[in-house]
C-alpha positions as CSV (number, residue, x, y, z in Angstrom):
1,X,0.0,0.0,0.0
2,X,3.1,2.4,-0.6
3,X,0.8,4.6,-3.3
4,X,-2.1,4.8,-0.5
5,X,-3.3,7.8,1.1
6,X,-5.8,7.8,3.5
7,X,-7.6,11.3,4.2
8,X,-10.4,13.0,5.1
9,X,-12.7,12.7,2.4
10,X,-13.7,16.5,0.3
11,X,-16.8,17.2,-1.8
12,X,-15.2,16.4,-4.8
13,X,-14.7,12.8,-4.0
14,X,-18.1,12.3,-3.4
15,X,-18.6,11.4,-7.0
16,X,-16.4,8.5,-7.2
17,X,-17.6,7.4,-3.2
18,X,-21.3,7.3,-4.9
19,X,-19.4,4.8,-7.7
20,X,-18.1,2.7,-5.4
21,X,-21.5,2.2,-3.4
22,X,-23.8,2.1,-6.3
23,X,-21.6,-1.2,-7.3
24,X,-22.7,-2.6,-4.3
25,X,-26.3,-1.6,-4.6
26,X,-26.3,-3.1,-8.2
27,X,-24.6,-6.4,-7.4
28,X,-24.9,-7.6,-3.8
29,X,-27.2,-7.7,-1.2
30,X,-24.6,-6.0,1.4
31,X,-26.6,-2.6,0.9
32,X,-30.3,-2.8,0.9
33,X,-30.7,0.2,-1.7
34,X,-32.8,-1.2,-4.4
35,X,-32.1,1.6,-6.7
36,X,-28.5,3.3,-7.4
37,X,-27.8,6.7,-5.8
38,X,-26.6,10.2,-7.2
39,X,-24.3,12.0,-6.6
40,X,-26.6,14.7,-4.8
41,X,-27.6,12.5,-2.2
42,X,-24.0,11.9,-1.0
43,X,-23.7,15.4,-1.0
44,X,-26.4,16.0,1.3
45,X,-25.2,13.1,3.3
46,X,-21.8,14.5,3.6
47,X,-22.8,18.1,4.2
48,X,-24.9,16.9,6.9
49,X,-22.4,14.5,8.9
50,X,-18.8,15.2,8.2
51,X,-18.0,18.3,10.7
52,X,-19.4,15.7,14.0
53,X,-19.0,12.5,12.2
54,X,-15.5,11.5,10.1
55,X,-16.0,10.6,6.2
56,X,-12.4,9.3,5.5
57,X,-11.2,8.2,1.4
58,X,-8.5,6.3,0.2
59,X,-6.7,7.2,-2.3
60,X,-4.9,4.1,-4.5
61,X,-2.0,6.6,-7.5
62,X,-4.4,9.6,-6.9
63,X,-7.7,7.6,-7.3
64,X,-10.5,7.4,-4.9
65,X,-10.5,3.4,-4.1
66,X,-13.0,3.4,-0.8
67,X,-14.7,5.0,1.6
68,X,-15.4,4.5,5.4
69,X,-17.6,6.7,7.2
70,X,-19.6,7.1,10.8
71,X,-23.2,9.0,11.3
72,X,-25.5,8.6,14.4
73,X,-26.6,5.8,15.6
74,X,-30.0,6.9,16.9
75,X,-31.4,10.4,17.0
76,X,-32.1,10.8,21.1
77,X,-28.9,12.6,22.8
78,X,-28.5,9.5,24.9
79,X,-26.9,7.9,21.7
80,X,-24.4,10.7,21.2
81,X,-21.4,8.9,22.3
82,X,-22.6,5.8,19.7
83,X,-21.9,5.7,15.9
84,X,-22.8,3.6,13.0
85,X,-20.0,2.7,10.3
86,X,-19.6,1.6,7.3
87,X,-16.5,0.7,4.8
88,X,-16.7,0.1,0.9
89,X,-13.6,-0.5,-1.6
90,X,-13.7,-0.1,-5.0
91,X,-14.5,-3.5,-6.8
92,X,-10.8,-3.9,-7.8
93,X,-9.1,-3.5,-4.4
94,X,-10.3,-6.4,-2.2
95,X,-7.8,-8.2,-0.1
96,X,-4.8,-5.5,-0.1
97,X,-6.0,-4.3,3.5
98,X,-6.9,-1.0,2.8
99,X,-10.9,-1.9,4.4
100,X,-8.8,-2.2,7.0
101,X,-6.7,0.7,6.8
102,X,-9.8,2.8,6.6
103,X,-11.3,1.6,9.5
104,X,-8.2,1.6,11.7
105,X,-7.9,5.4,10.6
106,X,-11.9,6.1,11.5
107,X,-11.9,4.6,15.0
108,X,-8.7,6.5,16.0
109,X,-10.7,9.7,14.6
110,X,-13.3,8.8,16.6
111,X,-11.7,8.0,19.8
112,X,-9.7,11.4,20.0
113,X,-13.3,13.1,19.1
114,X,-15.0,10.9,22.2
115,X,-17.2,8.8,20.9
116,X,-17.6,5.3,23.6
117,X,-18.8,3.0,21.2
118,X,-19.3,2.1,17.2
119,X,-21.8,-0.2,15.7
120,X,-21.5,-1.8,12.4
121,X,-24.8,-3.6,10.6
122,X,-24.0,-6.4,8.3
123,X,-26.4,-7.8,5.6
124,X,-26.1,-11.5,5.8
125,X,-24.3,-13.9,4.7
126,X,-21.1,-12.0,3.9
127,X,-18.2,-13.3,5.3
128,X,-15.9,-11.3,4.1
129,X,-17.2,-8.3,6.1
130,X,-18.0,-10.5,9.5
131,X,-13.9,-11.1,9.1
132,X,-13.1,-7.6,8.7
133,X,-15.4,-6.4,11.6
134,X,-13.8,-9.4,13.8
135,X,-10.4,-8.9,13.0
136,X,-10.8,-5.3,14.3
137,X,-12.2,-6.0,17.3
138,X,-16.3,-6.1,17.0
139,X,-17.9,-8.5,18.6
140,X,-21.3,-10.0,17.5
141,X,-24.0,-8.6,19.4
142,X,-27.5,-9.9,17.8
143,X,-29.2,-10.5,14.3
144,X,-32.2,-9.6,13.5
145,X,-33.7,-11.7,10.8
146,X,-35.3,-11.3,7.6
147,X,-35.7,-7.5,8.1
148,X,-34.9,-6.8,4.2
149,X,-35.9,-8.6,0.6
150,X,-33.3,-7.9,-1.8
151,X,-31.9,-10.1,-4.7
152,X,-34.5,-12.3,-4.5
153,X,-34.2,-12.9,-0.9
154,X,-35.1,-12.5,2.7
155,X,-32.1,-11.0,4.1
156,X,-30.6,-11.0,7.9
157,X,-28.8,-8.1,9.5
158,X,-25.9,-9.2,11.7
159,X,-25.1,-6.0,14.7
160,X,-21.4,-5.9,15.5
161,X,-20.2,-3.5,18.2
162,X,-16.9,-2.5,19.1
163,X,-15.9,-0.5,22.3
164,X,-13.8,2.7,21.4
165,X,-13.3,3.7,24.8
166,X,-13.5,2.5,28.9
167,X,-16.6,3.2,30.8
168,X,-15.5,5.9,33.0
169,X,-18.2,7.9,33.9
170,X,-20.5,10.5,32.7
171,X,-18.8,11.2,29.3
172,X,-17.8,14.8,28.0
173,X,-19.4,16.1,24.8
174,X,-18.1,14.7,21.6
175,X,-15.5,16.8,19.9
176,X,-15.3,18.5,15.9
177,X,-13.5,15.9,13.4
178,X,-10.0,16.5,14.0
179,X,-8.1,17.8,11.1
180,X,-11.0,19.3,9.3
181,X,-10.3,22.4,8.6
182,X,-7.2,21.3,6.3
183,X,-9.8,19.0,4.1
184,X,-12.7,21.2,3.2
């Protein structure tokens, strides 16, 4: 991964992140969109999220190659200190680590900004990703079954969880992504 940069992810990548995804909505069953997405959504996805919540690319010889990304995990402040996540390479770099590298890179992020605890959601079966979320430390937590229909199928959600922090005490308010203002 010598030609790999892994930064905070700018507007203009946002067109080659909604790429990537749309793959998977396309192909898989590992993101329960039915119907691609444009560019404008990830926009207003990013605009929203990516001062709170970190929105990370990496780069493979100047090219956009994945994403990884955290937004709330529920809406009511008791959640504040809880994220989702989610990582997606391009189709042509699977298996070099950089899914990986992303995530490593996001939960230090989110650990300087506060955060307790991340959450990951799985569409099952996909072993690939249960390995990845594993080997970095999630733990299985619950599934709940047959909660989407896509590719001709009833599909279960597997919840992974991994602790970003110790429990000590009433936490202090999250912090701004660190970094930011050298990325927008």
């Amino acid at each position: 991964m010598t030609d790999t940069t892994i930064r905070l992810a700018t507007a203009g990548d946002l067109p080659a992140v909604c790429a990537i995804v749309n793959h998977y909505i396309a192909t898989t069953a590992a993101n329960f969109r039915t119907a691609p997405q444009r560019p404008e959504e990830w926009l207003e996805q990013w605009e929203r999220g990516h001062r709170t919540h970190p929105w990370l690319v990496a780069e493979v010889a100047g090219e956009v190659a994945g994403i990884s990304y955290a937004f709330p995990w529920k809406q009511r402040a008791a959640y504040d200190w809880t994220v989702e996540c989610a990582v997606y390479l391009d189709a042509g770099h699977h298996g070099r680590g950089l899914g990986k590298a992303l995530y490593r890179r996001l939960f230090t992020l989110l650990a300087e900004q506060g955060f307790h605890s991340v959450i990951a959601g799985v569409a099952r079966p996909n072993p690939g990703s249960e390995a990845l979320h594993r080997s970095l430390g999630f733990r299985h937590v619950g599934t709940f079954r047959e909660t989407g229909y896509k590719k001709d199928a009833w599909r279960d959600v597997g919840y992974w969880q991994r602790m970003l922090s110790e429990d000590s005490g009433a936490p202090a308010p999250t912090g701004p992504v660190p970094g930011l203002q050298d990325a927008v």
